[in-house]
VEXDREN-2710 file (C-alpha; in Angstrom, 1 decimal):
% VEXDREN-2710
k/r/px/py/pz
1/UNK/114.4/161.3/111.5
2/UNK/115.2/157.3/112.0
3/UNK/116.0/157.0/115.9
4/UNK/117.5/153.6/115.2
5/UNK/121.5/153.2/116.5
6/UNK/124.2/151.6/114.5
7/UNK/124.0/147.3/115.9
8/UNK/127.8/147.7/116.5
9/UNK/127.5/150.4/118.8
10/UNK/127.4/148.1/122.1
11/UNK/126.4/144.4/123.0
12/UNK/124.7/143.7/125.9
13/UNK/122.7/141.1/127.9
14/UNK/119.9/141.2/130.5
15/UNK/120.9/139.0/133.6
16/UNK/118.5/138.6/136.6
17/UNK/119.8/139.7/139.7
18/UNK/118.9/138.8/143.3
19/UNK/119.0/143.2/144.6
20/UNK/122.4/142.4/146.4
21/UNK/125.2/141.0/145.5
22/UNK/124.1/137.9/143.2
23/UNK/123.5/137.5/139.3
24/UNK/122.1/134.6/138.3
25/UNK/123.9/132.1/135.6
26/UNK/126.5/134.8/135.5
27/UNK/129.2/132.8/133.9
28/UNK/127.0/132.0/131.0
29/UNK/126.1/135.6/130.4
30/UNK/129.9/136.9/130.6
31/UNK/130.4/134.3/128.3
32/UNK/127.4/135.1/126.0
33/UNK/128.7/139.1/126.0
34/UNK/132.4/138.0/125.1
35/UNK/131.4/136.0/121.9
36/UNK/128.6/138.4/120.4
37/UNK/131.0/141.6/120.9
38/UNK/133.5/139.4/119.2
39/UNK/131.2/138.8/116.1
40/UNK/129.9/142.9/116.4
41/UNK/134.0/143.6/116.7
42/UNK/133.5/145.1/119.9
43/UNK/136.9/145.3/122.4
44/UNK/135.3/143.8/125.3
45/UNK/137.6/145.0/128.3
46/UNK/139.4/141.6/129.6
47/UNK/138.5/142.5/133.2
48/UNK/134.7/143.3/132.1
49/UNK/133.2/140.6/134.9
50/UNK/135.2/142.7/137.6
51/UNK/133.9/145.7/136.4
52/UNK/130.0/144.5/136.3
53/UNK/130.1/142.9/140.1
54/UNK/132.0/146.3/141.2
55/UNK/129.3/148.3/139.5
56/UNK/126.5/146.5/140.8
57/UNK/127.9/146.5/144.2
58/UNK/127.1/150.4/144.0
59/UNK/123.6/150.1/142.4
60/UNK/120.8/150.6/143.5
61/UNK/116.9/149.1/143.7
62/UNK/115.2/150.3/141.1
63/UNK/111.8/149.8/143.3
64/UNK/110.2/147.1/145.1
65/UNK/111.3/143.9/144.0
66/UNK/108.5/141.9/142.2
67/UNK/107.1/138.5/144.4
68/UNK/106.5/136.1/142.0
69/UNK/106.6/132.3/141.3
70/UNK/109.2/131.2/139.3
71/UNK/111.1/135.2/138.2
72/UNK/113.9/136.8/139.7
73/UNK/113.0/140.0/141.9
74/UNK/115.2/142.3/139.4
75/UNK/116.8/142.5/136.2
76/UNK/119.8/144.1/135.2
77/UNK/121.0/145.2/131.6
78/UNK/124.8/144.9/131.5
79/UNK/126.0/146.6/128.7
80/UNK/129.5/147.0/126.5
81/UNK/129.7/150.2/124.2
82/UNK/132.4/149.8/121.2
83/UNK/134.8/151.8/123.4
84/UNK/134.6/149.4/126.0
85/UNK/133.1/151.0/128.8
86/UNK/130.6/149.7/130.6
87/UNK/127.3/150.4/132.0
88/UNK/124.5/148.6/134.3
89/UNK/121.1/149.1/134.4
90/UNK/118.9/147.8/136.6
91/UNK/114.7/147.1/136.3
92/UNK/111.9/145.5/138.1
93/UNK/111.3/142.4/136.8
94/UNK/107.8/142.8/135.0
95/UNK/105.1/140.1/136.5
96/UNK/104.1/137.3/134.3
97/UNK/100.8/135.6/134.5
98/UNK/100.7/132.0/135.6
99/UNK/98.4/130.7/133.0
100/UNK/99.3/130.4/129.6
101/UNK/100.6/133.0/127.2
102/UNK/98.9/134.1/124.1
103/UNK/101.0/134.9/121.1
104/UNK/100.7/137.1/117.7
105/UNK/103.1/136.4/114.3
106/UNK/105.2/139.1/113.5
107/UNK/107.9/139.9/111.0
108/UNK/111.6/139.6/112.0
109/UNK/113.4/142.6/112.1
110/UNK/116.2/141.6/109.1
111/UNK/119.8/142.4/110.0
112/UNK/123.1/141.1/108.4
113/UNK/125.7/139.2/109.9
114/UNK/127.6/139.4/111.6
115/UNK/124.9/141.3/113.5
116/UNK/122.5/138.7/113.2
117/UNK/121.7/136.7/116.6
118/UNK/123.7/139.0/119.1
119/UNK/122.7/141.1/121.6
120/UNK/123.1/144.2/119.5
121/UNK/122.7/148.1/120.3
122/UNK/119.1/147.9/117.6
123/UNK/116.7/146.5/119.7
124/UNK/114.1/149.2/119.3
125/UNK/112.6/146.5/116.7
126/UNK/112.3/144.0/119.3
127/UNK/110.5/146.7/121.6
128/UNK/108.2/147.8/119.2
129/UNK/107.2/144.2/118.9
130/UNK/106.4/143.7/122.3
131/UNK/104.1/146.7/122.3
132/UNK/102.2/145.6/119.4
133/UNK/101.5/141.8/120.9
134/UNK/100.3/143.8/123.6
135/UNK/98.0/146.7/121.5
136/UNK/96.5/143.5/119.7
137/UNK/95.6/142.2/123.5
138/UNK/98.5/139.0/123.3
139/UNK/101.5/138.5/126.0
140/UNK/104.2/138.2/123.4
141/UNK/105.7/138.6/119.7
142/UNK/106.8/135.7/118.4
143/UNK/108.9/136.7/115.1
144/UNK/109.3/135.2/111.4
145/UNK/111.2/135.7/109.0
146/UNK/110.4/133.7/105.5
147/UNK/107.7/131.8/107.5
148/UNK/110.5/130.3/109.7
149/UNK/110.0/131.6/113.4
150/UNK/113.7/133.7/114.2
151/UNK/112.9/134.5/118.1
152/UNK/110.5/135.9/120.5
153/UNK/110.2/139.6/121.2
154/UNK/111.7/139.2/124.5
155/UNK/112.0/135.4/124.8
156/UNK/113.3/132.2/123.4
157/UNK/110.5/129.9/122.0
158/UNK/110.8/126.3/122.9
159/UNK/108.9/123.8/121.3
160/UNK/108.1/119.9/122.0
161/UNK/107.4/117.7/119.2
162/UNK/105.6/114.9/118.3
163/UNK/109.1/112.7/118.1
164/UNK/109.7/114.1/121.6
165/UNK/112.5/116.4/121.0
166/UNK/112.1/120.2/122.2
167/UNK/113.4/122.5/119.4
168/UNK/114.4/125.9/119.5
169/UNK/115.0/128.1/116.1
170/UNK/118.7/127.7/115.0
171/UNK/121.5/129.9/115.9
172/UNK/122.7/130.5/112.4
173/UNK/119.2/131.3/111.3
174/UNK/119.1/134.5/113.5
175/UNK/118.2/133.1/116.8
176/UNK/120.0/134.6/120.0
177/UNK/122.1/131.3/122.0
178/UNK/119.7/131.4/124.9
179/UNK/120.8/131.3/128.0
180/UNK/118.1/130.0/129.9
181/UNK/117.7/127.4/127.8
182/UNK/121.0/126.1/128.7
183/UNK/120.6/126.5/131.8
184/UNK/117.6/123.9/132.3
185/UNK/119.2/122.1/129.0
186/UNK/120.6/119.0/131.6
187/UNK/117.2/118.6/133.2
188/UNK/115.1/118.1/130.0
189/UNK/117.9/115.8/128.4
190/UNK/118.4/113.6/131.7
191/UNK/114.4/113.2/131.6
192/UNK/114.4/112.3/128.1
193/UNK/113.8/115.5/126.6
194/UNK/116.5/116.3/123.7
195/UNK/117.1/119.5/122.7
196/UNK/117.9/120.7/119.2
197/UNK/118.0/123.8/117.1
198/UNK/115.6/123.4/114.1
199/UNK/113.9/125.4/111.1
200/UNK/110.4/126.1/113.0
201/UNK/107.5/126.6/110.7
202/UNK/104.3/127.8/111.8
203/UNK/102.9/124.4/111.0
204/UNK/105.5/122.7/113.3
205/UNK/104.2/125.1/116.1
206/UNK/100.5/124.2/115.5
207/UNK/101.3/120.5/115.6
208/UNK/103.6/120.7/118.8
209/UNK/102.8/119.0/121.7
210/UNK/103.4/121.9/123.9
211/UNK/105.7/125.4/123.4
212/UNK/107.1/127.3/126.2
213/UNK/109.1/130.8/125.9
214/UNK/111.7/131.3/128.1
215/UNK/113.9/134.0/129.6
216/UNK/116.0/135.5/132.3
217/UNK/113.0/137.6/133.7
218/UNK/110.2/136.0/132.5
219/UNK/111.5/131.8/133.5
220/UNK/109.9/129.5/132.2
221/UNK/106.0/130.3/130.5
222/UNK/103.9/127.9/128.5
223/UNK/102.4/129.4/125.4
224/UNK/98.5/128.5/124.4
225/UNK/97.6/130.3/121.1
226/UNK/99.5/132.0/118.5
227/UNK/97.3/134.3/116.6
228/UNK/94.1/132.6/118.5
229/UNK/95.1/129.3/117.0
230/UNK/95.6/126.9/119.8
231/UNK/99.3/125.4/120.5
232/UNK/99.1/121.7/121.9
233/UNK/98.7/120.9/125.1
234/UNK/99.9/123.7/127.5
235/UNK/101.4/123.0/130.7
236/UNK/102.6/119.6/130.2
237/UNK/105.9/117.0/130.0
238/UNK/108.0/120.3/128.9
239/UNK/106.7/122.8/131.2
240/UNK/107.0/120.7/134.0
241/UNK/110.2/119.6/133.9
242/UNK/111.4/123.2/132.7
243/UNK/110.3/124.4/135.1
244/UNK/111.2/122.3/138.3
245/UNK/114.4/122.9/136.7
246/UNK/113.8/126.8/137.2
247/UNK/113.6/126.6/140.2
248/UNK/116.1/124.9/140.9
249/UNK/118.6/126.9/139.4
250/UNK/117.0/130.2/141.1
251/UNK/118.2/128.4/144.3
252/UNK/121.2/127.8/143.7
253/UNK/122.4/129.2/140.5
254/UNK/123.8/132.8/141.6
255/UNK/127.4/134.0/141.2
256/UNK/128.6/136.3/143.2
257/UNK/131.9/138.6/143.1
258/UNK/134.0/136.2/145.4
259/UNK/133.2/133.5/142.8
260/UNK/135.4/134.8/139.8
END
């Protein structure tokens, strides 16, 4: 018997939290949640940021927080189900390594629209993904469909180019809106770093100057090989200013209840 869930059934969207009181880039989330359970015609309760910051205020730590450079101590998966209600659960952020990531080609898991590049109630595909990069001894899935890279098994891919401009896959090709990469999107455009959606082929990525995925648990990691191939220069322009921007905003980019 399939155990895969109907997309519609709920949207959702992991948000790092601080173990108290504070979820970081919150706005852009609630935002995020109200336009994919829009598209997945999910009745998204008006009053749904209330309820989240009420229900986190009676959570509780899942275990000791992780300590590590550059990742939130927590993350928490805020979820809508097509009724409306709403449920929180909460994780320890798993540790990333420092040094860069290695990567395996997978398919895309193929859904229709309007399902396509939402935060959907499937993800079991995306899951399985992650466990195979890691069974064939590589960090991270990054996944293709028609040779064009969709997303990352639990990440956003970010790639600089040789005309200087970091892409990410499009949108309206499958990709999720990330919100990590709009949150360090000012940084990289006021150094001189545009940022576009493109069609990524795998010959883009093995011509890039650099590629980083990013996340709201993982932050900011550079990538070095996809399927042993070597990916640019890892570490570099990109990283750096990604990731100073990172930082940044895990200083001082948490929303609290009081601020709605």
């Amino acid at each position: 018997m399939s155990d895969r869930v109907d997309p519609r059934s709920a949207v959702w969207s992991g948000v790092a939290w601080d173990g108290e009181g504070g979820l970081l880039a919150a706005d852009m989330h609630f935002a995020r949640l109200a336009r994919h359970a829009r598209r997945l015609d999910i009745e998204m309760p008006a009053d749904a940021p209330k309820q989240i910051f009420e229900a986190l205020a009676t959570l509780e730590r899942p275990g000791e927080p992780v300590a590590a450079d550059g990742q939130p101590p927590f993350v928490i998966k805020a979820r809508v189900d097509s009724s409306g209600e709403i449920f929180l659960e909460a994780f320890v952020n798993h540790r990333w390594p420092t040094v860069p990531l290695d990567a395996i080609s997978l398919s895309a898991p193929n859904w229709e629209q309007p399902v396509r590049g939402t935060k959907h109630a499937d993800w079991q595909p995306h899951i399985n993904a992650r466990e195979t990069a890691i069974a064939h001894g590589a960090h991270i899935a990054l996944l293709f469909e028609d040779e064009i890279l969709v997303d990352g098994d639990r990440c956003t891919p970010l790639l600089l180019d040789h005309d200087g401009v970091a892409y990410h896959p499009l949108h309206s090709g499958g990709a999720l809106d990330s919100v990590t990469i709009e949150q360090i999107r000012p940084a990289l455009e006021a150094a001189g770093i545009p940022v576009s959606g493109a069609r990524l082929t795998l010959s883009m990525i093995l011509r890039a100057s650099e590629m980083l995925v990013v996340g709201s648990g993982m932050g900011i990691r550079a990538v070095g090989t996809i399927d042993g191939r070597t990916i640019g220069r890892p570490q570099g322009r990109l990283f750096q200013v990604a990731w100073e921007s990172w930082l940044t905003r895990l200083e001082s980019g948490w929303v609290t209840a009081e601020d709605l």
